[in-house]
N, C-alpha and C positions, 0 to 999 in steps of 0.2 A: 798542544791545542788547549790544552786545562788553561797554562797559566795566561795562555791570548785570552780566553774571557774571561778569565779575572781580571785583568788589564784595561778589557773592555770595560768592564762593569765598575771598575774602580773610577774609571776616567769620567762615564757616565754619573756617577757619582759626584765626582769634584766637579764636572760642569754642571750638575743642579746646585751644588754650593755656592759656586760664584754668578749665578742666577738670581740666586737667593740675597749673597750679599749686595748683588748690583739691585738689587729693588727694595735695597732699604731705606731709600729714600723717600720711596712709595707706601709703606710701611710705618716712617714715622710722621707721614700725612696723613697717614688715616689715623694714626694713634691722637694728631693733634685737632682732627676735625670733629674727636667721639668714636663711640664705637662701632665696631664693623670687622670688617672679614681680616683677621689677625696674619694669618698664615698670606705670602705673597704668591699673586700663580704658577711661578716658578720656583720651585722651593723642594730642596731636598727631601722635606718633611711630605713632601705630596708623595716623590716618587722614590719610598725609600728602600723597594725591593731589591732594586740592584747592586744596592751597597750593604743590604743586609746577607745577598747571597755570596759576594763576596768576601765577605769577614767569614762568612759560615764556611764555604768552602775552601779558603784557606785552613782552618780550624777543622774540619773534617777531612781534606788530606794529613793534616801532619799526626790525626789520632788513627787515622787508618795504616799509613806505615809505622807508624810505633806497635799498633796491636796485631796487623797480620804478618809480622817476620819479614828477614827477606827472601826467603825465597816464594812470592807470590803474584800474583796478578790482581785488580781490581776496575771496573768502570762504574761511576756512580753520575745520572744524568737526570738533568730536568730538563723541561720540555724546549728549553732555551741553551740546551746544549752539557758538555760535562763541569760536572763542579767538580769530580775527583777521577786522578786515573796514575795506574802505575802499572807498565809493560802488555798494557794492552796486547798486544801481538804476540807475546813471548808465547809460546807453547809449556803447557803443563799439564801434567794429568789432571780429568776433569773426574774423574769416577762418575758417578752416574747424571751428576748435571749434562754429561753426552747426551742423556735419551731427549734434550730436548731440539739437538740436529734430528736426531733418529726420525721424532715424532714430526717435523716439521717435513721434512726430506718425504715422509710416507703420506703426507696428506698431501702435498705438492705432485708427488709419482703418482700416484693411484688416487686420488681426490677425495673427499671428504665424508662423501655420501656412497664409499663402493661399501659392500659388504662380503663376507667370506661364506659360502656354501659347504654344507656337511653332505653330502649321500650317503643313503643305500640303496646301493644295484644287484642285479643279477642279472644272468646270461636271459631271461626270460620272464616272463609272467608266474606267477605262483600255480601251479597246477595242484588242486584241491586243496590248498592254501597252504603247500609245501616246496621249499625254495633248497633245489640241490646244495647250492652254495650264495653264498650273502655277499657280499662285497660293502664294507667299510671304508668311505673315499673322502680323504680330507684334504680340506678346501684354504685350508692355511690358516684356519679362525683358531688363535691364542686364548680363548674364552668362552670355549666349550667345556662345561661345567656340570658336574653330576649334584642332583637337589641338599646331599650331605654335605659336599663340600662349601656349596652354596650359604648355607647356614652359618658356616666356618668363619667364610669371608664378611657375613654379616655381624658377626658377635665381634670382628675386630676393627678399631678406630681405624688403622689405617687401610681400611678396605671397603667398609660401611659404603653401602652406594654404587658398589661397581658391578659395570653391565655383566650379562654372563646369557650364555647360549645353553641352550638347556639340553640335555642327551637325553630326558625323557620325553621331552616333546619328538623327539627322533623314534624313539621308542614305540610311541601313541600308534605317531603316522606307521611304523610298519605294520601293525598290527590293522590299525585300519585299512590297507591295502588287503586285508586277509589273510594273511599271515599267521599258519599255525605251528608250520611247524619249518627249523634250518638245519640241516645238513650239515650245514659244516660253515663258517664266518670265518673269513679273510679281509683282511686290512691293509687299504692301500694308501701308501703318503711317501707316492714315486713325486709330487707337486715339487718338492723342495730335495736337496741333498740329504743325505744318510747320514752324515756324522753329526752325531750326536755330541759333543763336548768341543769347542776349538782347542786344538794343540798348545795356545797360547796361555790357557786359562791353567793354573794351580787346580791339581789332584781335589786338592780343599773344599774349592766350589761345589762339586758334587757330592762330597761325600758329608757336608755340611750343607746342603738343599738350598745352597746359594742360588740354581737355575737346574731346572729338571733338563729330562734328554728333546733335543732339539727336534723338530721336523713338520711337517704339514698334517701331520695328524697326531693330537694329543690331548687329555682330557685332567680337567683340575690342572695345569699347567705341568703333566708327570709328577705332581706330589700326590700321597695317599692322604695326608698329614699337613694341614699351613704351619701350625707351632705345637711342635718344634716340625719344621718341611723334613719330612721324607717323601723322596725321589726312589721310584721306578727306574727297572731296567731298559724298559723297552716301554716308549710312549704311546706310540700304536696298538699295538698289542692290549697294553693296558685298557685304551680307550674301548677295545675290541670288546677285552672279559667285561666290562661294564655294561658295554651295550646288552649283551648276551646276559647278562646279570636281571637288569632292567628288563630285558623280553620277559626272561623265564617267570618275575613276578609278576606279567601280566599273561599268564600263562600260553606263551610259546614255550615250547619244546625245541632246545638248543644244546644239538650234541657235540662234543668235543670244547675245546680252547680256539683263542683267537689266533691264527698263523698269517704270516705275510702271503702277498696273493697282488698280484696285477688287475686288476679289472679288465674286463672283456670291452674294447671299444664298442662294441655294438650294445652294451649293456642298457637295460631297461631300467628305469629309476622308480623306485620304489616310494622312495621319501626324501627328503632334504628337511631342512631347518637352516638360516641366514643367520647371522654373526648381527650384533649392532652396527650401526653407520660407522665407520672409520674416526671419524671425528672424537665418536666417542670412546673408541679405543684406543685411540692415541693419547686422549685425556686421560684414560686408564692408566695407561703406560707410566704417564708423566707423574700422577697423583702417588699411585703406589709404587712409585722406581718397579715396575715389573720387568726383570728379567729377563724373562721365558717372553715375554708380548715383545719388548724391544727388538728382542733375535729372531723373533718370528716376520715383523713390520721391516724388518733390513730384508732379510731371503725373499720376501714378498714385493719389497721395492726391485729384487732382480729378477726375479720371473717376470714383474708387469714391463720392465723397463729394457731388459737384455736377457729375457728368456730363458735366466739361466736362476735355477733356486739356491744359486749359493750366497755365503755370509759375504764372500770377496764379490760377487757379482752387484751385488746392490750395494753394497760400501762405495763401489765407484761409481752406479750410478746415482745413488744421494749426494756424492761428494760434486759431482757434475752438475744437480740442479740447486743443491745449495746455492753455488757459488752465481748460477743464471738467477737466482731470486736477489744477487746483490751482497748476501754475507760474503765478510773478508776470510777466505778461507786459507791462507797464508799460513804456515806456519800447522796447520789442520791435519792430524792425521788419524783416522780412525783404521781399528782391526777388529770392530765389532761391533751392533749395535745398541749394548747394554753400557758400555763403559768400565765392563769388567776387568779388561785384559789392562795390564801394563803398561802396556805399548801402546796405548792412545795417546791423542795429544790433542788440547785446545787451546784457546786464546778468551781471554776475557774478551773482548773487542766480536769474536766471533758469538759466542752467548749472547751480551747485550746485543747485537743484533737481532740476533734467533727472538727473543724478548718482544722486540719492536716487532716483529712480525705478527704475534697478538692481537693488534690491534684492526687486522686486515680482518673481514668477517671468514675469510675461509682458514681461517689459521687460529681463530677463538680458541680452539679449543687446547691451545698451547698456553693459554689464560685460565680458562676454565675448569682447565686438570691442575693449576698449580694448588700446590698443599696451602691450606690457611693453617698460621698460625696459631697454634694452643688449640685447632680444632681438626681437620683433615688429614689427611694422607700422612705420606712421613713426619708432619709437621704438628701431625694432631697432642704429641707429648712435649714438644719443644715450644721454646720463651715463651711461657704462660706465667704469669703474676709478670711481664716486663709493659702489661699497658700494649703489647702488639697485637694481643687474639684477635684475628679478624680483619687487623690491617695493613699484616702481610702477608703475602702471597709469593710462593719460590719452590724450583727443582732443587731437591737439594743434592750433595753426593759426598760418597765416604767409599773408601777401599783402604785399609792398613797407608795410615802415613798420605791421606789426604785427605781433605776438609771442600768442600763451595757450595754456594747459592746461589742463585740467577733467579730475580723474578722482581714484583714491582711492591712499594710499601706506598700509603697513604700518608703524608704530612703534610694532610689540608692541600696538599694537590700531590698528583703522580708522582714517586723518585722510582726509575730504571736501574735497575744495579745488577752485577755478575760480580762472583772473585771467587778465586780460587787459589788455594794453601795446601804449597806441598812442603812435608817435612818426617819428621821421627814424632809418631805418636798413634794411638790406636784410638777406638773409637769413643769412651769417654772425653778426650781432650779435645777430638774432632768436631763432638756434637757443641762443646763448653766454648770453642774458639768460633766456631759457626755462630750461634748466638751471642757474645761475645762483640764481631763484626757488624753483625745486622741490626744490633742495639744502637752502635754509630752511628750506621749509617740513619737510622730513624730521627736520629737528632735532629738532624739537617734543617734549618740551616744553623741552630744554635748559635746563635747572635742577639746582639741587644736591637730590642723595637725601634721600630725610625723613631720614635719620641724620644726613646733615648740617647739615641746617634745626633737627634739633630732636636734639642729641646725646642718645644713654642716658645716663641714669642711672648713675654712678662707686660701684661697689659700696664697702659699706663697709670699711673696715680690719678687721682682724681684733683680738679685744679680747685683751689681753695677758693671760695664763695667770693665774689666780688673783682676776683681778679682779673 
C-alpha cells in the first residue's frame, strides 16, 4: 500500500512537470510581452506537496528500517494515507502501548461518562449512631485514593494531574449519617474475581510494585509507597484499615481490623462517593501506563459486557467490540489488560487504528491522555532538548526486551504513527531506541522545498533601449 502512494504521488508529480513544460510556450509570451505572473498555472512549483512527500517518504522508510532492526513493526500516516510501513499485521509484543486497546475497548463497553460507586452499608440504620457491622463495597473505581497518597502522585511529573476518588470524603459522609461508633468493618469486592496476580505474570511484578493486588475493591492502587511502589497483601482489606484509620480521626470509635464479609442484600447505604467519568480514567490509564487501572477497566469491561468479573471475561469481550469498531484485529491477542504478560500480542496496523479513533469525540480521551513530550506522563522525561516538547504526543511501552509508541506528532500538520521493537535490551536502550524512532519520524517529510525541486522561472533580461 506504501509504495502504490508513492507511485501515486510520484506520477502526480511528473504530470505537473509536463504541465509545466507544456506551458512554456505561454511562459515565454509572457516573458516577451513584460512582466507578469512568471510561474505557469500548471506547474509543479504550485503543487509541490506531493513530490515532496514522496522523496520524504521514500527517505523516511529506508531510515526507519535501518534504525528499528529487524525484528519490528511500524506505520507512519498522513491524512493522505501512509508514507511508511513495515509488517503492519505481524504480531509483536506491544508492552504497554496495549492499554491503548484496553482504554478504547472500556469506553466503547461501558461509555464514556459511567462512573464507579464506592459504599458503605449496614444491615440497618445506626441505632444511637452505632453500626454492628460496616460493610466496605467496592464498586470497581481503580482510583480511590487516600489525601497522602494523593500528595505523592502530585509531587511526580508523571502523575501531576490525575483524577483520584477520595476515601475521606467516604469518611465525611459516614460520620454525617451519624455515625459514632463500628463494631466491627467488613469489606466486600465479591464485584470482580479474587485472584489477585495473573498466573502469567513473573514473581517480579509484584514483589517490585510493578501492579498491586487486583480486585474491585482497592485503595492507592494497593501501594503504601508510589516510589519506590510497595504493594499490600490484601487490597481490600487495606482499603478497609484505612477507612477505619480515617473514621477513628474523625472521631469514630472502630474496634477491630478490616475482614472480608458479604454484604447483606438488603443492606442500607450509608454513604457512597463516584469515581471520575470513564473518560477520564481511561485518560489516566493511558497518560500514566497504570497498571492496576488497566486490569481493573479489562475485569470491568466483563462484568458490564458478560457478567463475569474476570481478566479472561472482558479480554473477549474487548476483543469482540474492538474488532465491531473496525480495528484489524488479526493477528491480536491479548492475556491481560496492562500489557504486562508475555504472551500478548499486537500489530502496528491495529495501534494506528486504535490512534485514529481519537479523533471520534467519544474516544478523545485516547488523545487527551497521551503523554506530551518533555512534559506529561511517561513522556514527561523523554526527547527534551530534541525541539519535540509539546509536539508529540504517544502511549508509550517497555517490558525487558521491548521498545513502542503509538500516538500523533505535529510537523506543521498531523503525522499518525505506531511501531513497535522487539529484541535483547533493557530499559535504558529501550527508552534511547524509542526516541531515537520518533526523532525520524518528526522529520517527515525531510525533502528539499518545491523551489528547490522545481526552481522559478529566471526572469527575462531586459531588452536593450531602442530595440
Amino acid at each position: 500500500m506504501r509504495r502504490l502512494v508513492v507511485i501515486v504521488l510520484l506520477v502526480a508529480a511528473i504530470t505537473c512537470g509536463v504541465f509545466a513544460l507544456a506551458s512554456g510556450d505561454r511562459v515565454a509570451a509572457t516573458r516577451a510581452s513584460g512582466p507578469g505572473v512568471a510561474t505557469p498555472v500548471w506547474s509543479a512549483r504550485r503543487v509541490p506537496q506531493p513530490f515532496v512527500d514522496a522523496v520524504g517518504a521514500t527517505r523516511l522508510q529506508h531510515d526507519l528500517d535501518a534504525a528499528a532492526g529487524k525484528d519490528a513493526c511500524f506505520e507512519v500516516l498522513t491524512a493522505a494515507g501512509p508514507v511508511a510501513s513495515r509488517a503492519g499485521n505481524v504480531p509483536y509484543m506491544g508492552a504497554s502501548t496495549q492499554k491503548l486497546l484496553t482504554a478504547a475497548a472500556a469506553i466503547a463497553v461501558l461509555g464514556p461518562d459511567t462512573t464507579f460507586t464506592t459504599r458503605a452499608v449496614a444491615a440497618g440504620d445506626p441505632a444511637n449512631g452505632t453500626v454492628d457491622r460496616l460493610f466496605l463495597v467496592g464498586g470497581g473505581d481503580p482510583l480511590l485514593t487516600t489525601a497522602e497518597f494523593r500528595a505523592q502522585l502530585d509531587a511526580d511529573p508523571e502523575y501531576q494531574g490525575t483524577p483520584a476518588t477520595s476515601l475521606e470524603s467516604l469518611a465525611d459522609g459516614i460520620v454525617a449519617k451519624g455515625v459514632r461508633r463500628v463494631n466491627g468493618l467488613a469489606v466486600d469486592d465479591s464485584r470482580q474475581d479474587s485472584v489477585r496476580y495473573l498466573p502469567v505474570w513473573p514473581p517480579n511484578y509484584r514483589s517490585e510494585g510493578q501492579i498491586g493486588p487486583l480486585g474491585a475493591l482497592s485503595v492507592n492502587r494497593g501501594l503504601t509507597t508510589l516510589k519506590p511502589p510497595r504493594v499490600v497483601d490484601d487490597g481490600a482489606v487495606y482499603a478497609g484499615n484505612e477507612l477505619a484509620r480515617l473514621l477513628r480521626a474523625r472521631g469514630v470509635v472502630v474496634n477491630g481490623s478490616a475482614t472480608h464479609g458479604k454484604a447483606p442484600d438488603n443492606a442500607v447505604e450509608l454513604a457512597k462517593v463516584d469515581s471520575a467519568a470513564l473518560r477520564e480514567i481511561a485518560a489516566e490509564v493511558v497518560r500514566s501506563s497504570d497498571n492496576f487501572g488497566a486490569e481493573d477497566l479489562m475485569r470491568e469491561i466483563g462484568v458490564k459486557a458478560a457478567h463475569d468479573g474476570t481478566t479472561d471475561g472482558g479480554i473477549g469481550a474487548a476483543m469482540a467490540k474492538l474488532a465491531e469498531l473496525g480495528v484489524p484485529m488479526t493477528g491480536v491477542h491479548l492475556v491481560d489488560g496492562s500489557g504486562l504478560a508475555r504472551d500478548n500480542r499486537v500489530t502496528c496496523e491495529a495501534l494506528a487504528y486504535v490512534v485514529d479513533l481519537g479523533a471520534r469525540p467519544e474516544f478523545d480521551a485516547l488523545w487527551s491522555g497521551m503523554s506530551v513530550a518533555g512534559q506529561t506522563g511517561t513522556l514527561a522525561d523523554e526527547l527534551r532538548g530534541t525541539g519535540l516538547e509539546g509536539k508529540l504526543r504517544g502511549k508509550t511501552g517497555f517490558i525487558n526486551g521491548v521498545t513502542g509508541l503509538a500516538g500523533l506528532v505535529d510537523v506543521g500538520r498531523p503525522i499518525r504513527f505506531a511501531f513497535v521493537v522487539n529484541g535483547n535490551f533493557g530499559e535504558d536502550q529501550a527508552v534511547k531506541l524509542r526516541g531515537q524512532l520518533a526523532q525520524i519520524i518528526a522529520r517527515f517529510p525531510q525533502a528539499p522545498s518545491g523551489d528547490d525541486l522545481v526552481p522559478a522561472p529566471v526572469p527575462p533580461a531586459p531588452r536593450p533601449a531602442g530595440s
